[in-house]
Residue frames as a rotation matrix with the C-alpha (Angstrom) as fourth column:
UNK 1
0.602 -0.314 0.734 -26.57
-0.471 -0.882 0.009 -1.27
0.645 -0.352 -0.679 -10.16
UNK 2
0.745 -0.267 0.611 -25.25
-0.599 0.133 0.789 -3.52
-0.292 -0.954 -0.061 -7.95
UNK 3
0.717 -0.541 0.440 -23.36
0.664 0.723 -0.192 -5.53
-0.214 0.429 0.878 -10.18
UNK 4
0.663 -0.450 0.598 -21.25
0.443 -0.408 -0.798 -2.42
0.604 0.794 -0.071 -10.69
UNK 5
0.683 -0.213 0.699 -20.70
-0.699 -0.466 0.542 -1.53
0.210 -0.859 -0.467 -7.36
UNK 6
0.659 -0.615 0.433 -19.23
-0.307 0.307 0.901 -4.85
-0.687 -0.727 0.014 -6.75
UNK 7
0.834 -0.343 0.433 -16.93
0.521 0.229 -0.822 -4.53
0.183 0.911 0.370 -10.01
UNK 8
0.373 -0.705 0.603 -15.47
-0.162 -0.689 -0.706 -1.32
0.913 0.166 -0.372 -9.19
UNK 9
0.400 -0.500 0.769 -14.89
-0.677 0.404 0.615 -3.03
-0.618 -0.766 -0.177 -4.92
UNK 10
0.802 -0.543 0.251 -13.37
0.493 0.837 0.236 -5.89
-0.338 -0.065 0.939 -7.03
UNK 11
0.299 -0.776 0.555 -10.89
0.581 -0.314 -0.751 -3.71
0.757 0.547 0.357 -9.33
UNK 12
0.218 -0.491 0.843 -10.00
-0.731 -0.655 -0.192 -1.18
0.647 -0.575 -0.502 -6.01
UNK 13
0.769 -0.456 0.447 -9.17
-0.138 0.565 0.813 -4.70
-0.624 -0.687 0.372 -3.95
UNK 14
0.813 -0.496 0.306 -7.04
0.568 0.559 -0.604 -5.64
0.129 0.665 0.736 -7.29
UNK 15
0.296 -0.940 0.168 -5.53
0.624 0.057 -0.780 -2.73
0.724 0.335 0.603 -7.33
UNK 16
0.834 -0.111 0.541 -4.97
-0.548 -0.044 0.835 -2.36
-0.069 -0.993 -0.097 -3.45
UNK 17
0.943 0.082 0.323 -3.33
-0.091 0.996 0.013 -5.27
-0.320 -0.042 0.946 -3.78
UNK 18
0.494 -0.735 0.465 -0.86
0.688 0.003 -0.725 -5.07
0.531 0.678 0.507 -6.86
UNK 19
0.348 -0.489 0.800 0.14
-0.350 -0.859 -0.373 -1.28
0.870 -0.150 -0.470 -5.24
UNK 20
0.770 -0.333 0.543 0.80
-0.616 -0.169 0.770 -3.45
-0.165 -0.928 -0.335 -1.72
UNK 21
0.677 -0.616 0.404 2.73
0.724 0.655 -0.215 -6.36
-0.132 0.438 0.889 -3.67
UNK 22
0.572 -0.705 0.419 4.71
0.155 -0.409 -0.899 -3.38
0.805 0.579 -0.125 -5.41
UNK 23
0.777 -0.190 0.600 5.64
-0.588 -0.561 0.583 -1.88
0.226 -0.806 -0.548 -2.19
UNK 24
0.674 -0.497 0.547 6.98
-0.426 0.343 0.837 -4.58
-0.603 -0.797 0.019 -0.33
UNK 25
0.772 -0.184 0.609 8.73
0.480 0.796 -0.368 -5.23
-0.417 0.577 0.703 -3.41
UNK 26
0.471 -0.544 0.695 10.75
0.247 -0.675 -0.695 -2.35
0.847 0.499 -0.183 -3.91
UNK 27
0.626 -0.339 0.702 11.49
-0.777 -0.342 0.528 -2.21
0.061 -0.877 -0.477 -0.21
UNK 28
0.825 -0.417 0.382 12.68
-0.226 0.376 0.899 -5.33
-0.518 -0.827 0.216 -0.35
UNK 29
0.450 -0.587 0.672 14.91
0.890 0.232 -0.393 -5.30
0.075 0.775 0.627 -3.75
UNK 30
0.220 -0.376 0.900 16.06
0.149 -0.899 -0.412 -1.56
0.964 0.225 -0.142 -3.24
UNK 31
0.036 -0.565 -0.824 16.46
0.996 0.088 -0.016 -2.10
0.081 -0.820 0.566 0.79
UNK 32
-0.994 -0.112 0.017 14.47
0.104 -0.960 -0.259 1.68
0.046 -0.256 0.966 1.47
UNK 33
-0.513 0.718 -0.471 11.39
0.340 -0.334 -0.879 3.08
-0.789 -0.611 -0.072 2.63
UNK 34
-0.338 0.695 0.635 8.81
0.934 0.164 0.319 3.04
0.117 0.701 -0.704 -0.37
UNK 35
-0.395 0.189 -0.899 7.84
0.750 -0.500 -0.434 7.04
-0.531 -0.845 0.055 -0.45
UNK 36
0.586 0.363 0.724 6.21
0.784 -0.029 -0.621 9.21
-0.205 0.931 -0.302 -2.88
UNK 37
0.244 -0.679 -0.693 8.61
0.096 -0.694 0.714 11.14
-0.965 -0.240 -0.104 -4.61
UNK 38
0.997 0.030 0.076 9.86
0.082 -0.449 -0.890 12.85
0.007 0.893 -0.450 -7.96
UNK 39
0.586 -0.762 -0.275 13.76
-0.738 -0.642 0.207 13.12
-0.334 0.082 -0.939 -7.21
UNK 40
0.577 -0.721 0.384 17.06
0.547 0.690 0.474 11.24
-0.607 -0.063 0.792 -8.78
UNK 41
0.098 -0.995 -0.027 20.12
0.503 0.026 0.864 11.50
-0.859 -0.098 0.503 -10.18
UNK 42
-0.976 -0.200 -0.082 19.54
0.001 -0.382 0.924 11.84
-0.216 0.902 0.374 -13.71
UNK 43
-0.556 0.564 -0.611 16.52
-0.819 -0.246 0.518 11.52
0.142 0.788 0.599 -15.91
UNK 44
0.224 0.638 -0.737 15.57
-0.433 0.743 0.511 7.99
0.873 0.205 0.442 -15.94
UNK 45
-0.774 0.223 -0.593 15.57
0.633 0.249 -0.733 7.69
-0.016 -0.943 -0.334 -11.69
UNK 46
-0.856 0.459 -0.239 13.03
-0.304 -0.819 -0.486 10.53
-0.419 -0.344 0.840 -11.72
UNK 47
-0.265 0.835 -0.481 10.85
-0.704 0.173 0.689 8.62
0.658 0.522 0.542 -14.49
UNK 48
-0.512 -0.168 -0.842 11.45
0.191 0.934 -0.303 5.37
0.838 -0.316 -0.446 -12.05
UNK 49
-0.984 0.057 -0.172 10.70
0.058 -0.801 -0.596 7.51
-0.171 -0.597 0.784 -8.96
UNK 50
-0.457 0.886 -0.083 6.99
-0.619 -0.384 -0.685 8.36
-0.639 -0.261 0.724 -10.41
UNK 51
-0.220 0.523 -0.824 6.38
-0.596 0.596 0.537 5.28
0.772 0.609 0.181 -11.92
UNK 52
-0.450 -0.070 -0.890 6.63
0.315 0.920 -0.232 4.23
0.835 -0.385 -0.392 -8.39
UNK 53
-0.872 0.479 -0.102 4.90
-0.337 -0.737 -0.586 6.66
-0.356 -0.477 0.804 -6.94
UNK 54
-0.458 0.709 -0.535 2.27
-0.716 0.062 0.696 5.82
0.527 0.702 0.479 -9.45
UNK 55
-0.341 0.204 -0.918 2.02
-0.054 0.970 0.236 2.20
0.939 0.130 -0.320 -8.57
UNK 56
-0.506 -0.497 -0.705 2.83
0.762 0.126 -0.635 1.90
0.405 -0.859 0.315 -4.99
UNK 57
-0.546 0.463 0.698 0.65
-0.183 -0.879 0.441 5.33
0.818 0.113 0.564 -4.34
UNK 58
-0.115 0.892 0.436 -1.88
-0.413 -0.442 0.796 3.80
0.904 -0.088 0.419 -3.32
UNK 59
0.491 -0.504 -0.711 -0.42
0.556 0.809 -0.190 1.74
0.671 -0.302 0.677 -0.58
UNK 60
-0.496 -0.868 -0.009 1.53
0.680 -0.382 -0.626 4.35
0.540 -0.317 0.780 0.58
UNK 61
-0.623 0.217 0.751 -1.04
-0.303 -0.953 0.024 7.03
0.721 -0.212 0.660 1.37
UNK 62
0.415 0.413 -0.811 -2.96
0.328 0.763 0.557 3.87
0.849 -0.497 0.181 3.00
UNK 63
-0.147 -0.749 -0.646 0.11
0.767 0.326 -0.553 4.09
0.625 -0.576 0.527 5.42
UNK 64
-0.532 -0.118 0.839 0.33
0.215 -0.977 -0.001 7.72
0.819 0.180 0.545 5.39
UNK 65
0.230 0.973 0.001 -3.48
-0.167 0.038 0.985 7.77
0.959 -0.227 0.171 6.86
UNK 66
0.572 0.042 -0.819 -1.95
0.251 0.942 0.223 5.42
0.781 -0.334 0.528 9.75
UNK 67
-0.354 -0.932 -0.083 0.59
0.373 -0.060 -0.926 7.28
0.858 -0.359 0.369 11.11
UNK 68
0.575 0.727 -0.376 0.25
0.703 -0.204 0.681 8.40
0.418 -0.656 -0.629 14.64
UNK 69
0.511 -0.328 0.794 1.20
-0.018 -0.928 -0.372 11.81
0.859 0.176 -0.480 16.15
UNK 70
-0.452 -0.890 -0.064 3.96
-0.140 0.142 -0.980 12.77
0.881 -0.434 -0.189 19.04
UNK 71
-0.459 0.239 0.856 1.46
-0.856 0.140 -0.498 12.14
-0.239 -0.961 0.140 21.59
UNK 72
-0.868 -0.254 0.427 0.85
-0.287 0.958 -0.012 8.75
-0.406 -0.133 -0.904 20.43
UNK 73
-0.237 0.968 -0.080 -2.55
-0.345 -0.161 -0.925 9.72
-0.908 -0.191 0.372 18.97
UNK 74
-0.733 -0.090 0.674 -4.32
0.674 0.035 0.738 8.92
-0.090 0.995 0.035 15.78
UNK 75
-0.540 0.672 -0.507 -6.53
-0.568 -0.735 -0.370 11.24
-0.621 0.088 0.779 13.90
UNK 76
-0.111 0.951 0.288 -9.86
-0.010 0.289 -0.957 10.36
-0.994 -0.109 -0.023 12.64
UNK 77
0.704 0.407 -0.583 -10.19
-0.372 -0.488 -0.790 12.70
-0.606 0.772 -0.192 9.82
UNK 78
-0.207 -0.929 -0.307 -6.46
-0.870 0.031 0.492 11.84
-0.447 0.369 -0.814 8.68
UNK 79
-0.920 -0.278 0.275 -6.98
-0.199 0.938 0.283 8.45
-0.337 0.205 -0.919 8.25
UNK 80
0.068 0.996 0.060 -10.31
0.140 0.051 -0.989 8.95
-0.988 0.076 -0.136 6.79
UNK 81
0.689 -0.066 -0.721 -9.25
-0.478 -0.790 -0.384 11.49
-0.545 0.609 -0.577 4.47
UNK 82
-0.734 -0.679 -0.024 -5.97
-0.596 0.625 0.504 8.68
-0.327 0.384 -0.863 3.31
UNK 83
-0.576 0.159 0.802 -8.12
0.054 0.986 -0.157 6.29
-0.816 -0.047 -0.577 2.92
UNK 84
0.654 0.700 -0.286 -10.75
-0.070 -0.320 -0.945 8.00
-0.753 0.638 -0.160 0.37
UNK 85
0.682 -0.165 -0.712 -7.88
-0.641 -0.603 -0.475 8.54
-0.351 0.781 -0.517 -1.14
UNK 86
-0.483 -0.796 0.366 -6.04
-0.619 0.605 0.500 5.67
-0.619 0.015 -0.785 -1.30
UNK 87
-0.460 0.300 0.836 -8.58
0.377 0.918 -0.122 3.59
-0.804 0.259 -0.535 -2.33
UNK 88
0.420 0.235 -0.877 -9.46
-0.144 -0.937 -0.320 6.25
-0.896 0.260 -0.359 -5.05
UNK 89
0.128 -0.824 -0.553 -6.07
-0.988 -0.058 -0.143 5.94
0.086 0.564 -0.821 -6.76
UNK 90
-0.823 -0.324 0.467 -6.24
-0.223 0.940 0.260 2.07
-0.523 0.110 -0.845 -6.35
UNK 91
0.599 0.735 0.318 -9.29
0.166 0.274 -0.947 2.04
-0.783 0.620 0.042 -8.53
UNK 92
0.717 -0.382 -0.583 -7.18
-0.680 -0.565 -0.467 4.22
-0.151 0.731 -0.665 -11.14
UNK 93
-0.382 -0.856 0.349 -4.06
-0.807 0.493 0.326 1.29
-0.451 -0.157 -0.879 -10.35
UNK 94
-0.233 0.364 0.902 -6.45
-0.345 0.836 -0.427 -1.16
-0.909 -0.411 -0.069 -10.79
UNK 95
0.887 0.373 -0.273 -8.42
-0.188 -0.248 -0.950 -0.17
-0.422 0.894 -0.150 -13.67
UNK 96
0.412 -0.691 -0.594 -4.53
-0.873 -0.487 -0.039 -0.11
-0.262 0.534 -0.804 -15.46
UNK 97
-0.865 -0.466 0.188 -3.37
-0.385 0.855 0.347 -3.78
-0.322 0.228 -0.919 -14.29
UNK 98
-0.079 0.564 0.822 -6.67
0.151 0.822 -0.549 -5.53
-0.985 0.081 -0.150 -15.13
UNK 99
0.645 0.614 -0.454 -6.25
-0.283 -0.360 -0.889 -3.94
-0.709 0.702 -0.058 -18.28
UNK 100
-0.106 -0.887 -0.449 -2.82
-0.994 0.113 0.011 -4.95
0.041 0.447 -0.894 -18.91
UNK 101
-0.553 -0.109 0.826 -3.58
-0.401 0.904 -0.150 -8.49
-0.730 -0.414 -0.543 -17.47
UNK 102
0.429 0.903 -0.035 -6.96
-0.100 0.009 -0.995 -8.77
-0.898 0.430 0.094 -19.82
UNK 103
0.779 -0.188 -0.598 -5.00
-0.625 -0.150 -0.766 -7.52
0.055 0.971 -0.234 -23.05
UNK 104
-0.317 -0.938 -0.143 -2.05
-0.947 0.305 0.097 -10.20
-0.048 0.166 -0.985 -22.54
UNK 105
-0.549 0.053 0.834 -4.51
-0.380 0.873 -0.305 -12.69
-0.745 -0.485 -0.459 -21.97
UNK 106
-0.976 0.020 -0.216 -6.81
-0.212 0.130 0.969 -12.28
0.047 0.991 -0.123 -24.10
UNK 107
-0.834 0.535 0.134 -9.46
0.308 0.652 -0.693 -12.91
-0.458 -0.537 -0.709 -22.30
């Protein structure tokens, strides 16, 4: 039992990780704010768009969690409630690259 527990904490750090790499990678090649979203121009921006959403999700709602309100506050629950869910959807991120990494390697 415990060996599984710390499988699925290694594959949600992996893909923590990859989704914060993506981030700061699209912020810094596209020079914008990394946000989840569904809109562009034509067809293929919108697929781009929620393939980065996808990736980058989980990273983002991380943030999300973080933010602090006009009186300078944070909420508890908020940033609870991100976090479950971030790190949720970075199992699901994870689970996707170790699988892509694995099957190219061969391992």
């Amino acid at each position: 039992m415990a060996n599984e527990f710390l499988i699925s904490l290694y594959i949600i750090a992996v893909g923590m990780a990859f989704a914060g790499g993506a981030t700061y990678f699209y912020q810094w090649v596209w020079k914008q704010e990394a946000m989840l979203r569904f809109d562009g121009e034509h067809v293929f921006a919108t697929i781009a768009h929620l393939m980065m959403s996808f990736v980058c999700g989980p990273f983002i709602m991380l943030n999300m969690g973080w933010r602090r309100d006009s009186a300078g506050g944070l909420h508890v629950s908020q940033a609870l409630l991100s976090a479950f869910i971030a790190f949720g959807w970075s199992f699901i991120v994870g689970l996707f690259f170790l699988w892509f990494y694995i099957g190219i390697l061969g391992l």
